[in-house]
C-alpha positions as CSV (number, residue, x, y, z in Angstrom):
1,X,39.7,8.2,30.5
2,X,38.0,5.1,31.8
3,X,35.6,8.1,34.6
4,X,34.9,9.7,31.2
5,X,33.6,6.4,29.0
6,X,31.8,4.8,32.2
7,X,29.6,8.8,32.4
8,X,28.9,8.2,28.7
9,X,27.8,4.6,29.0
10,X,25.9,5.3,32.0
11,X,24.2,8.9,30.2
12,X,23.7,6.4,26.9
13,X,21.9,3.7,29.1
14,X,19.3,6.9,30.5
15,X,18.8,7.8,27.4
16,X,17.9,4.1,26.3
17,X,16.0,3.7,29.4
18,X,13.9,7.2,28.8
19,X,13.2,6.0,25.5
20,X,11.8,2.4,26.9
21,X,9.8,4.6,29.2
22,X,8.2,6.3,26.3
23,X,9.4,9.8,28.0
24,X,11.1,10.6,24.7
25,X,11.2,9.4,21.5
26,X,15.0,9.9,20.5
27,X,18.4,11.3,21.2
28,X,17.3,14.9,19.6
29,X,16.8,17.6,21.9
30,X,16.4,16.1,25.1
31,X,14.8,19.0,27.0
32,X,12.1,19.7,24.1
33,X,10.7,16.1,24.7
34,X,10.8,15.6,28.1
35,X,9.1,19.2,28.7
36,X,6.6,17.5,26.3
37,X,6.2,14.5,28.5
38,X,6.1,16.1,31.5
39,X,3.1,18.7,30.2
40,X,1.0,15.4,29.3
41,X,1.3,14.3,32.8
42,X,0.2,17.5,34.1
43,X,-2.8,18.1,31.9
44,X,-3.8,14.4,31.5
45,X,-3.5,14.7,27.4
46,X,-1.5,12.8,24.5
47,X,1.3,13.7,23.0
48,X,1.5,14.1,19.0
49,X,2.9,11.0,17.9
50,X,5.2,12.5,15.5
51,X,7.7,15.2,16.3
52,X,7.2,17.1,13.2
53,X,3.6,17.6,14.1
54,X,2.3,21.0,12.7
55,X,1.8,23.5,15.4
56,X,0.7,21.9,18.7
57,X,2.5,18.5,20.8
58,X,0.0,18.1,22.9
59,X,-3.6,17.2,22.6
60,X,-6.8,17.2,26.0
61,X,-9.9,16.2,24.8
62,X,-10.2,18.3,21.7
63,X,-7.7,21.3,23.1
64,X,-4.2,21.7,21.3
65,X,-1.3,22.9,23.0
66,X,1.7,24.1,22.2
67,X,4.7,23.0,24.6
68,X,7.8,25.1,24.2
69,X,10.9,24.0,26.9
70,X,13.7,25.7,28.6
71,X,16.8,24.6,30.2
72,X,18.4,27.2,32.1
73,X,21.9,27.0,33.7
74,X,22.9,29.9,36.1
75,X,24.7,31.7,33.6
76,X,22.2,31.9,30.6
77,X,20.7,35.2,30.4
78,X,18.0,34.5,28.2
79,X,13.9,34.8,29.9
80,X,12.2,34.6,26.7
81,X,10.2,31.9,24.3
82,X,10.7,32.6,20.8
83,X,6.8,32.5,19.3
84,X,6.7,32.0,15.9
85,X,3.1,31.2,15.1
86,X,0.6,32.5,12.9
87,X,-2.8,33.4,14.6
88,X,-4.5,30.6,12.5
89,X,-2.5,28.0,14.0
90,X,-4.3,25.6,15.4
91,X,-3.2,25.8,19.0
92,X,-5.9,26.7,22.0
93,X,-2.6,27.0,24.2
94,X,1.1,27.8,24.5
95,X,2.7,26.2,27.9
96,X,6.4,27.2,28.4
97,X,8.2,24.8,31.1
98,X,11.2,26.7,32.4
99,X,13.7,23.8,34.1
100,X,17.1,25.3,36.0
101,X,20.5,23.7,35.1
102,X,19.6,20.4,36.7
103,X,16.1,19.9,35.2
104,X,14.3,20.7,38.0
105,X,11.0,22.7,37.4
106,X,11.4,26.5,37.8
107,X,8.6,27.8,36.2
108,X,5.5,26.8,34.4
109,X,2.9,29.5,32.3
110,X,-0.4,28.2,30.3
111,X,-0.9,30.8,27.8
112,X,-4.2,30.9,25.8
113,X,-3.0,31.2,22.4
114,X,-5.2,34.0,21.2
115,X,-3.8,36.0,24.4
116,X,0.0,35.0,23.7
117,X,-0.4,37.0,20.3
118,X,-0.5,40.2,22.2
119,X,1.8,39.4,24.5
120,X,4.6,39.0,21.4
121,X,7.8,41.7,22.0
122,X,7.7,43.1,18.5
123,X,10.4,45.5,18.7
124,X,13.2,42.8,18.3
125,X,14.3,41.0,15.2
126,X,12.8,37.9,16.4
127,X,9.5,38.0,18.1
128,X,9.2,36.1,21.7
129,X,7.4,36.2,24.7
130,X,8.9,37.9,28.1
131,X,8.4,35.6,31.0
132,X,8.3,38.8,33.0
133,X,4.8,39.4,31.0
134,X,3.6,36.1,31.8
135,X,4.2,36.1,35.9
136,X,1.0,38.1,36.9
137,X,-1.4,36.5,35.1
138,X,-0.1,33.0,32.9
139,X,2.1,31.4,36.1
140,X,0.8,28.0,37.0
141,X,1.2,26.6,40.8
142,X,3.9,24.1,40.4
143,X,3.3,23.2,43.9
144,X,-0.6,22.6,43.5
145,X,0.8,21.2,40.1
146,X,3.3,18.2,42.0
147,X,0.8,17.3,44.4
148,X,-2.0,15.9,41.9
């Protein structure tokens, strides 16, 4: 028991820690934030300042964008973004940050928003993106990326 209450304390004391950092704002979903974090690092923009911001996290120069996260462990299935935007959103561009099980980045795609509309899988009940769509043509160098 005492293994189990020092991982907590020390997983509590991150999360403090992240928050002093200004990484993320609260305990709520982790993995949302810090993919939004991590996205205004890369493209050198500010981050809404409320988490309830209507369409877009992320704001460069006058450009919105969009930041949607993924945490994959080695058994989830899933490959897909769920897109639920409306084509007058005002978003110039979706970024999906793909991180494996141990939040290390996997995949990144930069999506203009006016593309990512025809790139929606309508034949399901809910409408997402395929990453498999997105690897040609939306994949960003993380490599290129991690060495700015």
């Amino acid at each position: 028991m005492e293994e189990i209450s020092k991982a907590i304390l020390d997983y509590v004391n991150a999360l403090n820690e992240l928050k002093r950092l200004n990484v993320i704002k609260n305990q709520k979903d982790f993995t949302s934030q810090l993919g939004e974090w991590i996205a205004s690092i890369i493209y050198g923009g500010n981050l809404a300042s409320s988490g309830k911001q209507e369409d877009w996290d992320l704001e460069v120069n006058d450009t919105k964008y969009q930041i949607k996260t993924h945490a994959k462990s080695y058994s989830t299935k899933r490959e897909n973004t769920d897109f639920k935007y409306s084509k007058g959103s005002k978003i110039d561009y979706i970024v999906i940050i793909v991180f494996d099980e141990n939040y290390k980045i996997k995949k990144i795609y930069k999506v203009p928003f006016n593309l990512a509309h025809e790139l929606v899988n309508k034949d399901r009940k809910e409408l997402v993106i395929k990453w498999k769509d997105l690897e040609e043509n939306y994949s960003e160098d993380i490599d290129e990326i991690l060495l700015k």
